[in-house]
Each structure stands twice: as C-alpha cells, then as structure tokens.
Short mmCIF file of the C-alpha atoms (twelve columns), coordinates in Angstrom:
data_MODEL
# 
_entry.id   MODEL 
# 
loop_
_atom_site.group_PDB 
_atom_site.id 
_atom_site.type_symbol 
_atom_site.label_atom_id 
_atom_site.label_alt_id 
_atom_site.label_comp_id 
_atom_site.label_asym_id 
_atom_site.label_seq_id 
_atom_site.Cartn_x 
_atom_site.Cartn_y 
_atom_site.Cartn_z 
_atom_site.pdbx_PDB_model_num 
ATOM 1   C CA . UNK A 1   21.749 -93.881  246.486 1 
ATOM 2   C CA . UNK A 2   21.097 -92.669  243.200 1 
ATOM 3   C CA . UNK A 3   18.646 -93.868  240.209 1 
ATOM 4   C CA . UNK A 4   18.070 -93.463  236.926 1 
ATOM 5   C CA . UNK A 5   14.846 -93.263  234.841 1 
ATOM 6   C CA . UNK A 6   15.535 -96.185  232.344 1 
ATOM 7   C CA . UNK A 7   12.947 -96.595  228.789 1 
ATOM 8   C CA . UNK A 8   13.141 -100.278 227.771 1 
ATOM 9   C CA . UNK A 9   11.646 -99.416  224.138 1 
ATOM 10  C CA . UNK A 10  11.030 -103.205 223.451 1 
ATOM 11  C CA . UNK A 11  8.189  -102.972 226.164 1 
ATOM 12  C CA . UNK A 12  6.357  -99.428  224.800 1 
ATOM 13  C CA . UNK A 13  3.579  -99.908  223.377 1 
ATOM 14  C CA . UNK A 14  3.375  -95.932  223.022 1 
ATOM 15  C CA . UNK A 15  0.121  -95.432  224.989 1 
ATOM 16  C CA . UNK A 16  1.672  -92.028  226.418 1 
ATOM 17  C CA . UNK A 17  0.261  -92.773  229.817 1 
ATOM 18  C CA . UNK A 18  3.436  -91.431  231.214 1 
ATOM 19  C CA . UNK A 19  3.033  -87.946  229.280 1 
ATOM 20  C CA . UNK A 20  -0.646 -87.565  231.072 1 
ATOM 21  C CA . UNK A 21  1.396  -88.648  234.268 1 
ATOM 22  C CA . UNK A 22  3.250  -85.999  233.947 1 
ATOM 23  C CA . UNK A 23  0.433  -83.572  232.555 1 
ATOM 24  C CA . UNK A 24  -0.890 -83.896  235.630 1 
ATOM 25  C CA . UNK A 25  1.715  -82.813  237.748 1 
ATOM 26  C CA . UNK A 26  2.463  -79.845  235.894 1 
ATOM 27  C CA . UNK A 27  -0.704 -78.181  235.253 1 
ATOM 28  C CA . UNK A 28  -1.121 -79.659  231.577 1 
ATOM 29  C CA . UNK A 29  2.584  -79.179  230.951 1 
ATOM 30  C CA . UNK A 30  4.521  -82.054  229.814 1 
ATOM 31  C CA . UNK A 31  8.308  -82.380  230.575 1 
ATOM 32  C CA . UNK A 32  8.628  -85.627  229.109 1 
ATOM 33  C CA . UNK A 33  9.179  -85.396  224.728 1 
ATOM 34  C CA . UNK A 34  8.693  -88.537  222.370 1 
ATOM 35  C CA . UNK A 35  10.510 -89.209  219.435 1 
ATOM 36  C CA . UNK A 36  8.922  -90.239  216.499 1 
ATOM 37  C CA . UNK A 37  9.774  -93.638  214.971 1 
ATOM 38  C CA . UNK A 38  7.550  -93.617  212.446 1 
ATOM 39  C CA . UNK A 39  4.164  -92.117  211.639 1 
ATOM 40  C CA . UNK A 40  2.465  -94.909  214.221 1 
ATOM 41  C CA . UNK A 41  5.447  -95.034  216.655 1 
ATOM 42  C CA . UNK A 42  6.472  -92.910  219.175 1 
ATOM 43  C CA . UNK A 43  8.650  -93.210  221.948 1 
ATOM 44  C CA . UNK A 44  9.286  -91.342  225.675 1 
ATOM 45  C CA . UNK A 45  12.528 -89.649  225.548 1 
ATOM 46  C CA . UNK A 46  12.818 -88.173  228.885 1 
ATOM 47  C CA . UNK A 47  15.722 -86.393  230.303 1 
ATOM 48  C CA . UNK A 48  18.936 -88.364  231.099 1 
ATOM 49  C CA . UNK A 49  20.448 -86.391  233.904 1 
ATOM 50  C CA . UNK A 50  23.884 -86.207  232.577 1 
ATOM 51  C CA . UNK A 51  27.014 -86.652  234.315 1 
ATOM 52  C CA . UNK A 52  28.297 -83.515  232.965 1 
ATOM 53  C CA . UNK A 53  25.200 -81.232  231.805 1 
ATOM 54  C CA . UNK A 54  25.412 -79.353  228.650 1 
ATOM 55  C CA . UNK A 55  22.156 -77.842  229.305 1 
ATOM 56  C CA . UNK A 56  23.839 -76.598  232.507 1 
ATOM 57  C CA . UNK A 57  26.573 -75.470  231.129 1 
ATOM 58  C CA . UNK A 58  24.753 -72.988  228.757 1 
ATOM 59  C CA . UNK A 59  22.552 -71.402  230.796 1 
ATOM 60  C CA . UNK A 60  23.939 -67.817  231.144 1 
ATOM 61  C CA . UNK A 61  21.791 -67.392  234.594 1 
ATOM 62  C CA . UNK A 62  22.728 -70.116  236.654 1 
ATOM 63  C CA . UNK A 63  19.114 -71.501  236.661 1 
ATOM 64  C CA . UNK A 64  20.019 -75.266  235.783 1 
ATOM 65  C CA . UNK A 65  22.342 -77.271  237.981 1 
ATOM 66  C CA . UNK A 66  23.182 -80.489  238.574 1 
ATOM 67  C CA . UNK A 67  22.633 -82.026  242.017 1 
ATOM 68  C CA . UNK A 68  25.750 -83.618  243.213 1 
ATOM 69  C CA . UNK A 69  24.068 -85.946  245.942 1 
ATOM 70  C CA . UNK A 70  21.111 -87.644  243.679 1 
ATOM 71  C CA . UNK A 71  22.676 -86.717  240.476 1 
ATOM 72  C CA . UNK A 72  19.373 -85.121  239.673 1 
ATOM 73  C CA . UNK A 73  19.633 -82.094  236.869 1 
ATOM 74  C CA . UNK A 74  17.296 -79.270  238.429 1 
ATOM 75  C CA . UNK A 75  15.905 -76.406  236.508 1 
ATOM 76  C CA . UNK A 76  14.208 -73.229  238.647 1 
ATOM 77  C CA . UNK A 77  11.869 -72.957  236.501 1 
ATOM 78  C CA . UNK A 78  10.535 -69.637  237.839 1 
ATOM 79  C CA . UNK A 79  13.876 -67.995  237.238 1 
ATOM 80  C CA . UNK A 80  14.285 -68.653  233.766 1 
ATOM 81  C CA . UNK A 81  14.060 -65.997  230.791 1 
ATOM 82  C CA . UNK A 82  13.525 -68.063  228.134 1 
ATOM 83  C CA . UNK A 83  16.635 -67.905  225.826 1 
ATOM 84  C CA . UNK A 84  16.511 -71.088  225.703 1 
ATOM 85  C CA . UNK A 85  20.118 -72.035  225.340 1 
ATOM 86  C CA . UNK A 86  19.279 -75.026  227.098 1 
ATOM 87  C CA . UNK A 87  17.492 -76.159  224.476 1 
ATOM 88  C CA . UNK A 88  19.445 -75.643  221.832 1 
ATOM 89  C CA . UNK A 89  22.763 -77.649  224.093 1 
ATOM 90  C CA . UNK A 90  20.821 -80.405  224.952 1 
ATOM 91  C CA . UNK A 91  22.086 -83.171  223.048 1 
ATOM 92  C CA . UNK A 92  18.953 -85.144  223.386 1 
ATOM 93  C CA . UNK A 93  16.614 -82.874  222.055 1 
ATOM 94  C CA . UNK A 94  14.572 -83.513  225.442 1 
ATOM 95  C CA . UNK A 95  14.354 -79.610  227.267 1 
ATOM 96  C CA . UNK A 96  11.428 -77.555  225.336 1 
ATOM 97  C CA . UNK A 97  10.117 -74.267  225.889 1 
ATOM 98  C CA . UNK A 98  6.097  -74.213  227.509 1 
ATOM 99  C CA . UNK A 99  4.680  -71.491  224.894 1 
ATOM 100 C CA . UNK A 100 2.396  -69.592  227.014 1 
ATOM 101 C CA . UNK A 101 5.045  -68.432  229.717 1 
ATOM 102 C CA . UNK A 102 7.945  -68.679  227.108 1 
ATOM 103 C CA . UNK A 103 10.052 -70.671  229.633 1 
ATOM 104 C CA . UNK A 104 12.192 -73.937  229.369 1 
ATOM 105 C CA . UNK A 105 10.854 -76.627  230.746 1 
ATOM 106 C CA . UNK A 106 12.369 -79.989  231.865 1 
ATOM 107 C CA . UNK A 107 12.371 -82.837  233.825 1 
ATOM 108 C CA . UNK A 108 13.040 -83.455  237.865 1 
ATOM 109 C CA . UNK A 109 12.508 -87.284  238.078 1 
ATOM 110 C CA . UNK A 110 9.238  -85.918  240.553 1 
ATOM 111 C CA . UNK A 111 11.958 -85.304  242.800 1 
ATOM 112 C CA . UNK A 112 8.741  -83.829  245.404 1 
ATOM 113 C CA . UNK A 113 8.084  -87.862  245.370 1 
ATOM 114 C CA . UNK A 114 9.435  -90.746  247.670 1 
ATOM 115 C CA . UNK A 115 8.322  -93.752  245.167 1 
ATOM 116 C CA . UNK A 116 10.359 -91.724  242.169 1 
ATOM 117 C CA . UNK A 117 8.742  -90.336  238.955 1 
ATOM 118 C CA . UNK A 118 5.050  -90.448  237.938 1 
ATOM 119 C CA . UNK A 119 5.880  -91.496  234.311 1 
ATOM 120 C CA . UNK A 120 7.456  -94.527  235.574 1 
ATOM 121 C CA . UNK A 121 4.889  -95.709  238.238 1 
ATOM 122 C CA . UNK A 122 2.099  -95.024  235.780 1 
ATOM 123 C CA . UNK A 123 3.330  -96.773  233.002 1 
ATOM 124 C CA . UNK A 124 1.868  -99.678  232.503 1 
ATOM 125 C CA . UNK A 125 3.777  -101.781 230.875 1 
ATOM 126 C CA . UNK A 126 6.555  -101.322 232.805 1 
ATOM 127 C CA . UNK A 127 8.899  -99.751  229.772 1 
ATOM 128 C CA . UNK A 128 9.552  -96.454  232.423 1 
ATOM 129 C CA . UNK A 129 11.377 -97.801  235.458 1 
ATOM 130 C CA . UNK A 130 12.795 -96.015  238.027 1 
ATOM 131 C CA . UNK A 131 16.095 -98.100  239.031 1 
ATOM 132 C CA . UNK A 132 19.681 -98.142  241.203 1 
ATOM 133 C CA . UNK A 133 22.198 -97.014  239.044 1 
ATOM 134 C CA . UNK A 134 24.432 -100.177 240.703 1 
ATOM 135 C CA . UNK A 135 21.710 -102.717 239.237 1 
ATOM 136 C CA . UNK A 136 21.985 -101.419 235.817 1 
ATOM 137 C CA . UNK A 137 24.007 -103.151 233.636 1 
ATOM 138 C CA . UNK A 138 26.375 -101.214 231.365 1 
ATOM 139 C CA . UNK A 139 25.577 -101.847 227.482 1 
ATOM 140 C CA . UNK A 140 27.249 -100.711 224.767 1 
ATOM 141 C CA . UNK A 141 24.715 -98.171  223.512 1 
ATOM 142 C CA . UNK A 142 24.885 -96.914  219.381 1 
ATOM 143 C CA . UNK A 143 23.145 -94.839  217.250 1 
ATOM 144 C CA . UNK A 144 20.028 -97.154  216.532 1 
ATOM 145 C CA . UNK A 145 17.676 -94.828  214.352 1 
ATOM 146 C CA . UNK A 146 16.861 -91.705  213.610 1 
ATOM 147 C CA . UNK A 147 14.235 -89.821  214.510 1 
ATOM 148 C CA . UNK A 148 12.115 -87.257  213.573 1 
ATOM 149 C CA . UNK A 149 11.661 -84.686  216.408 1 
ATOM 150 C CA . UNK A 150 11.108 -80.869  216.270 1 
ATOM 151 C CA . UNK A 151 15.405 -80.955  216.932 1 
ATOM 152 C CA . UNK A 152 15.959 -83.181  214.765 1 
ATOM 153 C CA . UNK A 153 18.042 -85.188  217.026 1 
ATOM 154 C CA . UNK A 154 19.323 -89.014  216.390 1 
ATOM 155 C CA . UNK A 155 19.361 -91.246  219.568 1 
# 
C-alpha cells in the first residue's frame, strides 16, 4: 500500500523540528529543503516522489530510480558523481548537493523505518504526515506563491 509524505502548511509553525529529524539520520545532512515565504517564514518542501521522475530521468548513471512497488524515488547515494543533473531537473527545487562529498542528496521517506519518515513523526504539530495515498483527497492544486529558494522555484 503506498503513502505519501503530505505538508499541511496551515499547521507549520516553521520550528524545523523535522530538518533536525532528519539531521539526525543522516549524519548532520539534511534531505529535507524549506522554501522561504518571507524573511520570518519558512516552509518544509520535501521530495514528492513523482509518478514519472524527472530527476530520474536525468541522471546519466542510473543512480536514481523510482520504486515501482512503494512508489518510493531512491537515490544510491554512494554511486553518485555529483553532476548534479538531478538537481537542476527537479521541478521542485527539493534534491541539493551535500558540499563536503560533492554528492546529490535526497529524500527516501526513511524507507529503513516501519512507522514511515522521521520528519513526519517528529513534527509536532502534525503539518508532516505520513498518509495512504487512497485517503487523500484529490485538490485542485495552483501556483499559490512564490518563493525564494537557492532554485528559484515557484510551488
């Protein structure tokens, strides 16, 4: 049954707990970006696991790929060379590059964990969640605001 990592921005209060989740796990790496609102808002903008994954689709080694069963988009990490063509397909602006190994880094919903991704378990106001893709409800999703990330991306 797959699930998707859902941000309910209404209910951030942009405390970043689920950046120093994610910190954590990765050895002071995190693989989940914020967007900035304003200069006192920020919000998690972590990968969306596409259907059909540009970042995927760009990388000239093979080292992304989408998992079919889960629908989880899996990097290996340790296999990448850093020419970050991910980064630059991503739509989202989400995949960045770690700067001390030069590497592309991005997201695996904790896919090592049974109770689903750290950010959403640690955040505490419940604006992360971790949900069946059959309970969602489809919404008509626009361009709300733009944002100022190092991409320059709009959501």
């Amino acid at each position: 049954m797959a699930k998707r990592l859902v941000v309910k921005l209404d209910l951030c209060i942009g405390c970043r707990a689920c950046e120093a989740a994610c910190r954590s796990r990765f050895k002071g790496e995190a693989r989940i970006r914020y967007a900035e609102v304003s200069e006192t808002v920020s919000v998690p903008m972590p990968c969306r696991h596409c259907e059909e994954p540009l970042c995927a689709a760009a990388c000239p080694f093979g080292v992304i790929v989408r998992d079919e069963r889960g629908g989880v988009v899996r990097q290996a990490s340790f296999h990448c060379v850093g020419c970050r063509s991910c980064m630059l397909a991503c739509p989202f602006g989400v995949i960045e590059t770690e700067l001390l190994r030069d590497v592309s880094q991005k997201c695996s919903l904790c896919n090592d964990r049974p109770q689903g991704p750290r950010c959403a378990t640690t955040c505490p106001t419940g604006a992360l969640q971790f949900v069946e893709e059959e309970k969602l409800v489809e919404k008509k999703v626009g361009v709300g605001f733009a944002v100022r990330s190092v991409h320059g991306r709009r959501l």
